[in-house]
Jmol script that loads the backbone (N, CA, C; Angstrom):
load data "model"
ATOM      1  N   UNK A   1     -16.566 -48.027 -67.537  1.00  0.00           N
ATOM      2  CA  UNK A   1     -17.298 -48.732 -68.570  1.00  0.00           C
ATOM      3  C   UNK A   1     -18.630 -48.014 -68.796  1.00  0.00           C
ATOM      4  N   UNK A   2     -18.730 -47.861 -69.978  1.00  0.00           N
ATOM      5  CA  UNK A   2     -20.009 -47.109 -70.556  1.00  0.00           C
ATOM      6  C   UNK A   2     -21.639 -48.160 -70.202  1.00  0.00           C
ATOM      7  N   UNK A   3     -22.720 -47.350 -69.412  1.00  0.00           N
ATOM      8  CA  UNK A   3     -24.033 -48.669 -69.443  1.00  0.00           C
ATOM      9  C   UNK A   3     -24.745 -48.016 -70.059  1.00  0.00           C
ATOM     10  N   UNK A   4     -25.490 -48.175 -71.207  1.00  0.00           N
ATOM     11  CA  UNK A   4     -26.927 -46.989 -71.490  1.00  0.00           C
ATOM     12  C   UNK A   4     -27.825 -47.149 -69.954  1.00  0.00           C
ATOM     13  N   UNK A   5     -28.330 -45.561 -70.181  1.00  0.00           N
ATOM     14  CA  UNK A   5     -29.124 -45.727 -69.245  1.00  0.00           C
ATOM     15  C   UNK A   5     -30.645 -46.229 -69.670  1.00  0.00           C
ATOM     16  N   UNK A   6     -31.481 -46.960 -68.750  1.00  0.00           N
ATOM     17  CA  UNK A   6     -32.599 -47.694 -68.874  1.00  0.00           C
ATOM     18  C   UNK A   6     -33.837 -46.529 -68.914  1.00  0.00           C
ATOM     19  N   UNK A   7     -34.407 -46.189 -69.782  1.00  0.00           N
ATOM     20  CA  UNK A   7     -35.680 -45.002 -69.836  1.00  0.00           C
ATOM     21  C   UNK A   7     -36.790 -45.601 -69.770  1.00  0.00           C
ATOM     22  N   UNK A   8     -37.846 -45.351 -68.623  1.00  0.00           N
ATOM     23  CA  UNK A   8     -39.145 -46.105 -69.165  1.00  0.00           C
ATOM     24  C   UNK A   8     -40.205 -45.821 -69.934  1.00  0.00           C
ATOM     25  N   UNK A   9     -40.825 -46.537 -70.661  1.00  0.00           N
ATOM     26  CA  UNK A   9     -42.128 -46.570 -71.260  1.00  0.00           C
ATOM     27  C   UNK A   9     -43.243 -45.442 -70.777  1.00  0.00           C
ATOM     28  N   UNK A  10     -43.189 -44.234 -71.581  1.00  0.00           N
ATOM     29  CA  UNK A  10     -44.099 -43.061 -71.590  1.00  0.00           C
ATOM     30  C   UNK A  10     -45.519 -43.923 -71.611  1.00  0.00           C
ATOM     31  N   UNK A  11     -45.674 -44.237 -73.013  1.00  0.00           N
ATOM     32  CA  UNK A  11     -47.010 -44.575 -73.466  1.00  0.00           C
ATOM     33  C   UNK A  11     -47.628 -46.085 -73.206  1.00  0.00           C
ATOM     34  N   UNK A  12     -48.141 -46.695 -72.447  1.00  0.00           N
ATOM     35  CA  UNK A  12     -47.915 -48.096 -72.011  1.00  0.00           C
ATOM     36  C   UNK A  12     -48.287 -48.564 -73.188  1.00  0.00           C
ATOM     37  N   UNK A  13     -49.929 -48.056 -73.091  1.00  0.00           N
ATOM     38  CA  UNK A  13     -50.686 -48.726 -73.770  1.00  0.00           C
ATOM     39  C   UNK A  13     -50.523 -48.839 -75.513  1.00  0.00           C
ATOM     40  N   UNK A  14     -50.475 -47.393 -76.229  1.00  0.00           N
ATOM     41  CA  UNK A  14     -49.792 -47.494 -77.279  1.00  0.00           C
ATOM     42  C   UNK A  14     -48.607 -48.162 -77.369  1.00  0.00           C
ATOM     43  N   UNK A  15     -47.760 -48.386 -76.888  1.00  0.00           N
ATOM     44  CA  UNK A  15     -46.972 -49.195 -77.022  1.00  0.00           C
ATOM     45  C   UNK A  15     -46.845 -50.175 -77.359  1.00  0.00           C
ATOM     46  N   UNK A  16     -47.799 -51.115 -76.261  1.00  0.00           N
ATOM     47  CA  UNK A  16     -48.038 -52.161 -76.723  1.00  0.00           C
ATOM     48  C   UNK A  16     -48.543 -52.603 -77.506  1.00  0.00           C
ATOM     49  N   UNK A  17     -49.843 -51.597 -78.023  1.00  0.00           N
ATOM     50  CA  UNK A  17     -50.036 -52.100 -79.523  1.00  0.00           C
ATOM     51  C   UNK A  17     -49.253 -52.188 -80.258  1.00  0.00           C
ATOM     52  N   UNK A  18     -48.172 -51.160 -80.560  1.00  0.00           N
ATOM     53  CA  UNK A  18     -46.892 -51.455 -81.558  1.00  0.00           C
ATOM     54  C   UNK A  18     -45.968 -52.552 -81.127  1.00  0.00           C
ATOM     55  N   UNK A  19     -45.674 -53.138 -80.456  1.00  0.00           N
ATOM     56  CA  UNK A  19     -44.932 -53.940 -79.928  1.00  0.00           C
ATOM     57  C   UNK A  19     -45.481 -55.312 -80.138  1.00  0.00           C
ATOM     58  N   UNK A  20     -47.331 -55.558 -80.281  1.00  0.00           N
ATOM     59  CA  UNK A  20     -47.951 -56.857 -80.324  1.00  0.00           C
ATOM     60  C   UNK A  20     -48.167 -56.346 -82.138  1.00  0.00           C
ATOM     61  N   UNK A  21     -48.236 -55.611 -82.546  1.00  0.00           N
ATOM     62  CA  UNK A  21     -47.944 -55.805 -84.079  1.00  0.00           C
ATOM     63  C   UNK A  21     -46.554 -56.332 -84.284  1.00  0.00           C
ATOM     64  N   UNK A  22     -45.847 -55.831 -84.036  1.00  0.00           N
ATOM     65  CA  UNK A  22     -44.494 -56.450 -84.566  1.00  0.00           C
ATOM     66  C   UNK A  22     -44.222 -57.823 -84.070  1.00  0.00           C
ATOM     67  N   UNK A  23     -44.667 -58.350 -82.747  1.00  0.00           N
ATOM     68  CA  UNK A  23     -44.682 -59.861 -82.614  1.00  0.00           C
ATOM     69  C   UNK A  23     -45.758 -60.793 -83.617  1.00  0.00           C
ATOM     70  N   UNK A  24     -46.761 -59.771 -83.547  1.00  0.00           N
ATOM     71  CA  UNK A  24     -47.199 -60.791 -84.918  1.00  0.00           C
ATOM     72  C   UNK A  24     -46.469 -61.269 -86.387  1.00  0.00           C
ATOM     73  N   UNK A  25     -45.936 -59.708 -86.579  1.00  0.00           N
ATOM     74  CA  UNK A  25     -45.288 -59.687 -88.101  1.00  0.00           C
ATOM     75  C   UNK A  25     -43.851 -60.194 -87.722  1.00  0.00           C
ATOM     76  N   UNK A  26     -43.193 -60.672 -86.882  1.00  0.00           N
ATOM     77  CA  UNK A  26     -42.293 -61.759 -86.461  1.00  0.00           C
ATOM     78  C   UNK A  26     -42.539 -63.193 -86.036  1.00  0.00           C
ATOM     79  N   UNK A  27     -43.877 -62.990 -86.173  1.00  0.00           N
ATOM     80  CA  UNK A  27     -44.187 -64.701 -85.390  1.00  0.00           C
ATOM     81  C   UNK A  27     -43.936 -65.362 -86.901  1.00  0.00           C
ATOM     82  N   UNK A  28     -43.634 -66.975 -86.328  1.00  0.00           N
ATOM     83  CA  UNK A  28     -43.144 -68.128 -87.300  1.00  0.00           C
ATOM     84  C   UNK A  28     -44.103 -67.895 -88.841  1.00  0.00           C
ATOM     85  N   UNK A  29     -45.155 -68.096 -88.589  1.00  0.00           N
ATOM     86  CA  UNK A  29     -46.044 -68.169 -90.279  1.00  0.00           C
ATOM     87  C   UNK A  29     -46.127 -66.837 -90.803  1.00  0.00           C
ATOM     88  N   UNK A  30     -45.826 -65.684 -90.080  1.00  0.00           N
ATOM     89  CA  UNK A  30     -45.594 -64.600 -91.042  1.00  0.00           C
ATOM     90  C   UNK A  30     -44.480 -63.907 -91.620  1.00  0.00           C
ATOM     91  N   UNK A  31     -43.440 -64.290 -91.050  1.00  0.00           N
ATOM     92  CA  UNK A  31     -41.589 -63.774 -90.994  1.00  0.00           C
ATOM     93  C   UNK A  31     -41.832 -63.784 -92.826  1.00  0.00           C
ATOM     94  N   UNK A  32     -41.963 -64.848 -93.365  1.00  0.00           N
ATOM     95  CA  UNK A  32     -41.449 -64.988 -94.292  1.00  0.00           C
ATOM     96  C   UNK A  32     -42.099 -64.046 -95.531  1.00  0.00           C
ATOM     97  N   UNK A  33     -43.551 -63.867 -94.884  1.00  0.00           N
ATOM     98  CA  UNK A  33     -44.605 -63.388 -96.127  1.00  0.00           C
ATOM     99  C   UNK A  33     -43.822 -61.754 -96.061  1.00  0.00           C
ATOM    100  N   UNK A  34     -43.626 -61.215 -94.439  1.00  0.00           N
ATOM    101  CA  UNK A  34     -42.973 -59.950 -94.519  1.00  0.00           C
ATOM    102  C   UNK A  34     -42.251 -59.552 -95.683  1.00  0.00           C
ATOM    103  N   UNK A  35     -41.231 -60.589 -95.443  1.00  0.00           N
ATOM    104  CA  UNK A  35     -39.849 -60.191 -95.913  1.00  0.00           C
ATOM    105  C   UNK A  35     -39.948 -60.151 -97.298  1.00  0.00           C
ATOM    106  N   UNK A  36     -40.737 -60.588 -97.894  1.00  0.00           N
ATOM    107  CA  UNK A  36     -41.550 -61.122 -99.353  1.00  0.00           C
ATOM    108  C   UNK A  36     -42.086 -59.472 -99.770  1.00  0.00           C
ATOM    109  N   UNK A  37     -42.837 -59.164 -98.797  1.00  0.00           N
ATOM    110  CA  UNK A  37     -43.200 -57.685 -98.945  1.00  0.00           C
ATOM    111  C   UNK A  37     -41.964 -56.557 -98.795  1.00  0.00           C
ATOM    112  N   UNK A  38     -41.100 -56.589 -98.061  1.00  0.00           N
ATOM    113  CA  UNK A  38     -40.262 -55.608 -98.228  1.00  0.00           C
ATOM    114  C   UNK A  38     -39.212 -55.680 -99.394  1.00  0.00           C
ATOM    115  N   UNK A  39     -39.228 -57.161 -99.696  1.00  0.00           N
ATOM    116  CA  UNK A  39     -38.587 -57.302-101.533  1.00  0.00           C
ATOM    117  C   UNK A  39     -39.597 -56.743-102.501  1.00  0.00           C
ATOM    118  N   UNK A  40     -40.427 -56.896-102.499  1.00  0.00           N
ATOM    119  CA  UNK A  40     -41.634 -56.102-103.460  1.00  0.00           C
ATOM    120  C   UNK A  40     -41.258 -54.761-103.318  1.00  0.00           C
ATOM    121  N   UNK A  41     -41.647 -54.238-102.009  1.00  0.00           N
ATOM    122  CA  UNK A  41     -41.527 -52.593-102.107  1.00  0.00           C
ATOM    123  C   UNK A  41     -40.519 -52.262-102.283  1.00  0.00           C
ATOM    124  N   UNK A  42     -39.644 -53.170-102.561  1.00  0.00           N
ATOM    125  CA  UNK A  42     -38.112 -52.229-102.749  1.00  0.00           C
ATOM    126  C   UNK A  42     -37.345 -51.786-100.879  1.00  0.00           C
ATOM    127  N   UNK A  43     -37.675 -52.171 -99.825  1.00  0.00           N
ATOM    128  CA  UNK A  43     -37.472 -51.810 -98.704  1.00  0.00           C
ATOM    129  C   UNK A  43     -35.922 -52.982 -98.362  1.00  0.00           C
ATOM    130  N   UNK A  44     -35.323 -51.778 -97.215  1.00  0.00           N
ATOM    131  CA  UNK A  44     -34.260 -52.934 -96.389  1.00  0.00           C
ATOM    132  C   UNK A  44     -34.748 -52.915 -95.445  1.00  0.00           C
ATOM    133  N   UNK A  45     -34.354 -54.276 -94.667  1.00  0.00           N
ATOM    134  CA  UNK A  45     -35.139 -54.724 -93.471  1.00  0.00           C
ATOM    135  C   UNK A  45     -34.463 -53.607 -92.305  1.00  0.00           C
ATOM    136  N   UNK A  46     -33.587 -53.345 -92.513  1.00  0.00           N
ATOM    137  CA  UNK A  46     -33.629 -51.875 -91.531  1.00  0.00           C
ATOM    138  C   UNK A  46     -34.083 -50.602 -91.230  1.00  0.00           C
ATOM    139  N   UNK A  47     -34.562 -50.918 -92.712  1.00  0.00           N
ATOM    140  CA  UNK A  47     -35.511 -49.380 -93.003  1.00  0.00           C
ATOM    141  C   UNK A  47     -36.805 -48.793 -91.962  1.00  0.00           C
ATOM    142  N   UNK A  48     -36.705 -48.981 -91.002  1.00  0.00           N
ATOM    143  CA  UNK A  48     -37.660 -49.144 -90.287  1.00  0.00           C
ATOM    144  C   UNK A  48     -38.984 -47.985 -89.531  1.00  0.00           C
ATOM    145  N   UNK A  49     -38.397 -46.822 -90.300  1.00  0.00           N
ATOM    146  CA  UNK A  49     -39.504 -45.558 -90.578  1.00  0.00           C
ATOM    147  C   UNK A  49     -40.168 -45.742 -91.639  1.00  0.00           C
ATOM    148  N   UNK A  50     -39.214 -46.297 -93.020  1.00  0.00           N
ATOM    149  CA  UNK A  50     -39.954 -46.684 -94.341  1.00  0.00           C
ATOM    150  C   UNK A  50     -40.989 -47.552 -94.262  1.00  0.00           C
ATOM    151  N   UNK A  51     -40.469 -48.818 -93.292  1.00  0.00           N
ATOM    152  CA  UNK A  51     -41.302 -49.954 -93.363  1.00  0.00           C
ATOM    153  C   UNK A  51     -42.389 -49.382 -92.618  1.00  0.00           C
ATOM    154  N   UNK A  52     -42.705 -49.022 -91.428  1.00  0.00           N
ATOM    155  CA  UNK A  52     -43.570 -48.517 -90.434  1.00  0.00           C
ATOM    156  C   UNK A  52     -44.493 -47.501 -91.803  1.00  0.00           C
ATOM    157  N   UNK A  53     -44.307 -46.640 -92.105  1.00  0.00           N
ATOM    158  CA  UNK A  53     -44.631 -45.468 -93.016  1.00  0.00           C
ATOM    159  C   UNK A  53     -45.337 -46.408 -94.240  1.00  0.00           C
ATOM    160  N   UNK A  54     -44.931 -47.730 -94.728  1.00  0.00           N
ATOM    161  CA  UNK A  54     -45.857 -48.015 -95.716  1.00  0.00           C
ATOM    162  C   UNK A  54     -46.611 -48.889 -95.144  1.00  0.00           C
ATOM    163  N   UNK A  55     -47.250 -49.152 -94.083  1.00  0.00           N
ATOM    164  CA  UNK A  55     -47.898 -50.006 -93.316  1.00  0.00           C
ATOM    165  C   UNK A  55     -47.729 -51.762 -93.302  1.00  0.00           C
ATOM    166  N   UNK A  56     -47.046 -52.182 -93.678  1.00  0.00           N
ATOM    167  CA  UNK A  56     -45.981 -53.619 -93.887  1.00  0.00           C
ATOM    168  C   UNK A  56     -46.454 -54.111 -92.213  1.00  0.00           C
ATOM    169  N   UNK A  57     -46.446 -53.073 -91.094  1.00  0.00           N
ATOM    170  CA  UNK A  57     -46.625 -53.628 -89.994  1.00  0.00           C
ATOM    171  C   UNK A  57     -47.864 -53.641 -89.504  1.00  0.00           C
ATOM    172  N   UNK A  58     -48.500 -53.304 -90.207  1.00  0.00           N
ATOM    173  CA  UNK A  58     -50.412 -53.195 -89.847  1.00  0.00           C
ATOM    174  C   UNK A  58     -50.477 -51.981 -90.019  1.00  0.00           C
ATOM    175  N   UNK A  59     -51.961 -51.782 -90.313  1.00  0.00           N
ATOM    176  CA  UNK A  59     -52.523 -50.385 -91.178  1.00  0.00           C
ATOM    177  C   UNK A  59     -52.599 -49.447 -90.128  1.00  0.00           C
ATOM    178  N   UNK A  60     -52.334 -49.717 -88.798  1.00  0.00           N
ATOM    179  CA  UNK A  60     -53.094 -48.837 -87.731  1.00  0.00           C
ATOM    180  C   UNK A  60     -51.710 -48.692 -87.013  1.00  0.00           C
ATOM    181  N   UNK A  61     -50.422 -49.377 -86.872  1.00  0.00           N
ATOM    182  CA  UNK A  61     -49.155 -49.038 -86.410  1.00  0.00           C
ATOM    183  C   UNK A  61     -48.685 -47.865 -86.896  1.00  0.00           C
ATOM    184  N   UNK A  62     -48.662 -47.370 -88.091  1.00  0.00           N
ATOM    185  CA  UNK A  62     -48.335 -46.339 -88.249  1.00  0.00           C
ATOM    186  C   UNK A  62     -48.514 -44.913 -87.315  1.00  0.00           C
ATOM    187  N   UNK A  63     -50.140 -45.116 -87.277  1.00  0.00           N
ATOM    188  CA  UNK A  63     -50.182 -43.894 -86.130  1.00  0.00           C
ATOM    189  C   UNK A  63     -50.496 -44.353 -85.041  1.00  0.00           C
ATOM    190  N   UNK A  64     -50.281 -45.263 -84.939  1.00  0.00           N
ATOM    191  CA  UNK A  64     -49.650 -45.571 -83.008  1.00  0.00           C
ATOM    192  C   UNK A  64     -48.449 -45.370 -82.840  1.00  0.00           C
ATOM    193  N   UNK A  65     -47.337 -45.462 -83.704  1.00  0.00           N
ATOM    194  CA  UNK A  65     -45.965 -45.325 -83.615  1.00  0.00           C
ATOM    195  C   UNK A  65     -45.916 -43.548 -83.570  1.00  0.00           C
ATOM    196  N   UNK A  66     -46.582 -42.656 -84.380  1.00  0.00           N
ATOM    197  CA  UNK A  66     -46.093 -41.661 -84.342  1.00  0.00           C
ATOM    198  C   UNK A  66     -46.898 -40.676 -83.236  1.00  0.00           C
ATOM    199  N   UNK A  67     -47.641 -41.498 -82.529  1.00  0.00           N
ATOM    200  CA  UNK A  67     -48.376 -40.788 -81.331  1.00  0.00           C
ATOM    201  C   UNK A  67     -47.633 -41.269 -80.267  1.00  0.00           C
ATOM    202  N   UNK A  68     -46.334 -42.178 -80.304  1.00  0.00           N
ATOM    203  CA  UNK A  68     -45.568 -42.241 -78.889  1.00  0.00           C
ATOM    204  C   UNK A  68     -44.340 -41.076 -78.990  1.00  0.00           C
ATOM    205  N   UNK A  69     -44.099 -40.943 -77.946  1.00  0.00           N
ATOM    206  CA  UNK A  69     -42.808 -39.892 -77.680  1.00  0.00           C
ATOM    207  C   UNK A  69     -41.625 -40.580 -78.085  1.00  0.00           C
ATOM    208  N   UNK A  70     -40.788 -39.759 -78.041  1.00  0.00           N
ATOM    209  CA  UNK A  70     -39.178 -40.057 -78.872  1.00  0.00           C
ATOM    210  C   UNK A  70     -38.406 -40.852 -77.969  1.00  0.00           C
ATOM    211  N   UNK A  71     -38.920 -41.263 -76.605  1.00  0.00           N
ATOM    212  CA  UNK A  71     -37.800 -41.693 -75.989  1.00  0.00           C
ATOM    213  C   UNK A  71     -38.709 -43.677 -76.260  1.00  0.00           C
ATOM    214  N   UNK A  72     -40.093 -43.758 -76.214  1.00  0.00           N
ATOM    215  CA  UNK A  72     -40.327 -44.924 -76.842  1.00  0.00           C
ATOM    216  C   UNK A  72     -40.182 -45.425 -78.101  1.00  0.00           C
ATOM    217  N   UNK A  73     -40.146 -43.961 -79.280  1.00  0.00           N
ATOM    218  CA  UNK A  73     -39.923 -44.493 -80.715  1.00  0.00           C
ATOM    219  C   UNK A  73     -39.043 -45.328 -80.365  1.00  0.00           C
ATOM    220  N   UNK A  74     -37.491 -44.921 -79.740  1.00  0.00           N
ATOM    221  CA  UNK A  74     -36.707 -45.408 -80.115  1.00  0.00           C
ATOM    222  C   UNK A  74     -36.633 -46.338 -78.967  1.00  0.00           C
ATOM    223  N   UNK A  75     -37.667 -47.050 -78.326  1.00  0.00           N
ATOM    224  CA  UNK A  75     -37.783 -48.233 -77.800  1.00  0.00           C
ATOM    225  C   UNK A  75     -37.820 -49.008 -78.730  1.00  0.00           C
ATOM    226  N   UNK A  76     -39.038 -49.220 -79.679  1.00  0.00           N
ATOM    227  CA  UNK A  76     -39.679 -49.818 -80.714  1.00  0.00           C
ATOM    228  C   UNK A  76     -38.445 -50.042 -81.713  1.00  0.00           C
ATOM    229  N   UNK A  77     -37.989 -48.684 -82.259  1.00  0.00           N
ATOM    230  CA  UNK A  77     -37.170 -49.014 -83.425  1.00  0.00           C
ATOM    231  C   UNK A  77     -35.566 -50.235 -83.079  1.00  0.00           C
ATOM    232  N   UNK A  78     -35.501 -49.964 -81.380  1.00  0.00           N
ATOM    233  CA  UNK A  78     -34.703 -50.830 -81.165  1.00  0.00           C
ATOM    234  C   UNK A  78     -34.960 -52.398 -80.738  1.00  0.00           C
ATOM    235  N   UNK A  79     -36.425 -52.652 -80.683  1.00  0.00           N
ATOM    236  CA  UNK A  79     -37.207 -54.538 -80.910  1.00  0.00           C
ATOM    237  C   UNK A  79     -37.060 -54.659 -81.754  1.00  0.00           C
ATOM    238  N   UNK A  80     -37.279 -53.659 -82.965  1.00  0.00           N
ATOM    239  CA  UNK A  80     -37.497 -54.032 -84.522  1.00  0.00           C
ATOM    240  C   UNK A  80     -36.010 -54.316 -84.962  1.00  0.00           C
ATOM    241  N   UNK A  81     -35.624 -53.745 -84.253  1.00  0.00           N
ATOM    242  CA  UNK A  81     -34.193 -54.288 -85.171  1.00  0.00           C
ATOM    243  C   UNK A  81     -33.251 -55.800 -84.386  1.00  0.00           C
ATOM    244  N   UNK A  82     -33.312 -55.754 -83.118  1.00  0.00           N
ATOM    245  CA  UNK A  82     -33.136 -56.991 -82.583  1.00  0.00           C
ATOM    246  C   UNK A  82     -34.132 -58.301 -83.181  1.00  0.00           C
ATOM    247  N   UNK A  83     -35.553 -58.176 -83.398  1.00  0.00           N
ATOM    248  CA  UNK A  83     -36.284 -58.684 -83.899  1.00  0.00           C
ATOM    249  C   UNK A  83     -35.454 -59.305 -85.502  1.00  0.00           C
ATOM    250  N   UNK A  84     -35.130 -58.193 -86.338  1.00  0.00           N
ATOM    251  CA  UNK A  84     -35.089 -58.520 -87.782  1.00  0.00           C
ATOM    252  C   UNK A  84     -33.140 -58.963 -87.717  1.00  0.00           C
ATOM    253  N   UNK A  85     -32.941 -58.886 -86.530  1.00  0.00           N
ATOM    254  CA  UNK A  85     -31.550 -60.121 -86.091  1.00  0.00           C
ATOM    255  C   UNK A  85     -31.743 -61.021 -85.850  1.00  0.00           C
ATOM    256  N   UNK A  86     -32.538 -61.457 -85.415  1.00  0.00           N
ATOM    257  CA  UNK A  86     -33.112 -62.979 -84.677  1.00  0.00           C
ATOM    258  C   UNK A  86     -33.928 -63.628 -85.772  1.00  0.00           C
ATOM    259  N   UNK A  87     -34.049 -63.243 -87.249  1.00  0.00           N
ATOM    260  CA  UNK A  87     -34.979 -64.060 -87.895  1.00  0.00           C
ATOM    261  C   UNK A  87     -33.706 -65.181 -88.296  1.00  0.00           C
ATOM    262  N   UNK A  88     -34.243 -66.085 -88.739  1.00  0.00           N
ATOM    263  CA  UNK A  88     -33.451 -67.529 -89.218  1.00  0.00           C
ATOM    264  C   UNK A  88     -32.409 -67.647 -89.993  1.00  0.00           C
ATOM    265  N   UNK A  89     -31.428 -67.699 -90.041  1.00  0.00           N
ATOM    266  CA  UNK A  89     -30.505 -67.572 -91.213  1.00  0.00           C
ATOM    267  C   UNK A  89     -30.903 -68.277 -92.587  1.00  0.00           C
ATOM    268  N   UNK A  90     -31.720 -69.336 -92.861  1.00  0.00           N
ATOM    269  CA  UNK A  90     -31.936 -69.469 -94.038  1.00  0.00           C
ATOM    270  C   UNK A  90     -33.231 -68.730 -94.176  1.00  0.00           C
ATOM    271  N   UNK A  91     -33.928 -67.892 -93.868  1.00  0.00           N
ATOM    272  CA  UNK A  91     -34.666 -66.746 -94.228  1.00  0.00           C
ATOM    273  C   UNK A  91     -33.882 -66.164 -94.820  1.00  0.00           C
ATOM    274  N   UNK A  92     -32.915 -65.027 -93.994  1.00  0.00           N
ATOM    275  CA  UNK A  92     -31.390 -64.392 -93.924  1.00  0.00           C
ATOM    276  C   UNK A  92     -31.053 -64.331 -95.240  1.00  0.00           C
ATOM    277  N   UNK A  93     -30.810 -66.084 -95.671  1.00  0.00           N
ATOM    278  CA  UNK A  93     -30.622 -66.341 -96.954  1.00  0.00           C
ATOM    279  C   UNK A  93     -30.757 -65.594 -98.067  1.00  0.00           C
ATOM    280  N   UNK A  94     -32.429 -66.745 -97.783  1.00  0.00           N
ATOM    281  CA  UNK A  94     -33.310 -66.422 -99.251  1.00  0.00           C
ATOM    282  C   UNK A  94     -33.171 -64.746 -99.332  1.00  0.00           C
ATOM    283  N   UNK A  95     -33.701 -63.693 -98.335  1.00  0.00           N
ATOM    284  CA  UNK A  95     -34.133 -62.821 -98.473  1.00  0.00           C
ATOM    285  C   UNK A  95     -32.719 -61.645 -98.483  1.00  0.00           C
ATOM    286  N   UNK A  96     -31.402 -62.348 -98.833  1.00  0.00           N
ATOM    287  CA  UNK A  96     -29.876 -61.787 -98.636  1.00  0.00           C
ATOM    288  C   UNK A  96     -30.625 -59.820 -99.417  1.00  0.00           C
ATOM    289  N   UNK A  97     -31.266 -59.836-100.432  1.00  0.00           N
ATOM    290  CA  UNK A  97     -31.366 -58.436-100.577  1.00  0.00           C
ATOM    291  C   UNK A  97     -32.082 -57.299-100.085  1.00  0.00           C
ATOM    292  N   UNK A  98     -33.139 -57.799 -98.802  1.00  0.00           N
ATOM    293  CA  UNK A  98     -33.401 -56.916 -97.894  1.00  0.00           C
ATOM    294  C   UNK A  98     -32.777 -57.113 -96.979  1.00  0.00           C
ATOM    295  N   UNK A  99     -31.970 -58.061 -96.808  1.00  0.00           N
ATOM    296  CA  UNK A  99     -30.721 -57.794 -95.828  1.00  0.00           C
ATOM    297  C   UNK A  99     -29.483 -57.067 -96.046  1.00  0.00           C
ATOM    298  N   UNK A 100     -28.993 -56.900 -97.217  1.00  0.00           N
ATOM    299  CA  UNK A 100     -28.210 -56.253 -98.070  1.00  0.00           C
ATOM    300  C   UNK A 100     -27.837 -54.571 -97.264  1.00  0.00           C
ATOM    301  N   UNK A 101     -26.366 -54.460 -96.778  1.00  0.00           N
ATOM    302  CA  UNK A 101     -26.569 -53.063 -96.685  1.00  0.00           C
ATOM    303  C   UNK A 101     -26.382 -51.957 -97.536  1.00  0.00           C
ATOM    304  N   UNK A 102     -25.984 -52.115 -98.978  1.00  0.00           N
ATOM    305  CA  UNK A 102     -26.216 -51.296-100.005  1.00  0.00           C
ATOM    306  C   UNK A 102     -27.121 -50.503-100.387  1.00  0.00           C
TER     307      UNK A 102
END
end "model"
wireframe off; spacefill off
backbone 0.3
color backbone group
């Protein structure tokens, strides 16, 4: 049976700044304003270099994300996407075209 293997966290501290941005921009009173913004910009909620790249996640994530190494990017890019699974299904809903995989 296949396990990924577990890699740890290069950058602590950057990290966690990217990691406490994205719990903000997932916490309850903001989920929705997000998703509001990535229908504006034209973004899918998977897009998640796009989204990072137009600052949607705070103005200063951007280059905290691209000052961690590749084995944490893809820490991050993999919260963000468990994250944008776990939002509410009637969010889900409303927002069916940044959920959209087209």
């Amino acid at each position: 049976m296949f396990e990924q293997a577990v890699l740890p966290i290069q950058d602590e501290a950057t990290f966690g700044k990217v990691r406490a941005s994205l719990d903000r921009t997932f916490s309850s009173p903001q989920i929705a304003n997000f998703l509001k913004q990535l229908q504006r910009n034209r973004l899918r909620a998977r897009q998640f270099e796009a989204i990072v790249a137009s600052g949607l996640l705070g103005a200063e994530t951007s280059g905290h994300y691209a000052a961690l190494g590749d084995s944490d990017r893809g820490h991050v890019r993999e919260q963000y996407l468990s994250m944008v699974e776990q939002v509410a299904p009637e969010l889900r809903a409303k927002f069916l075209k940044v959920y959209a995989y087209y």
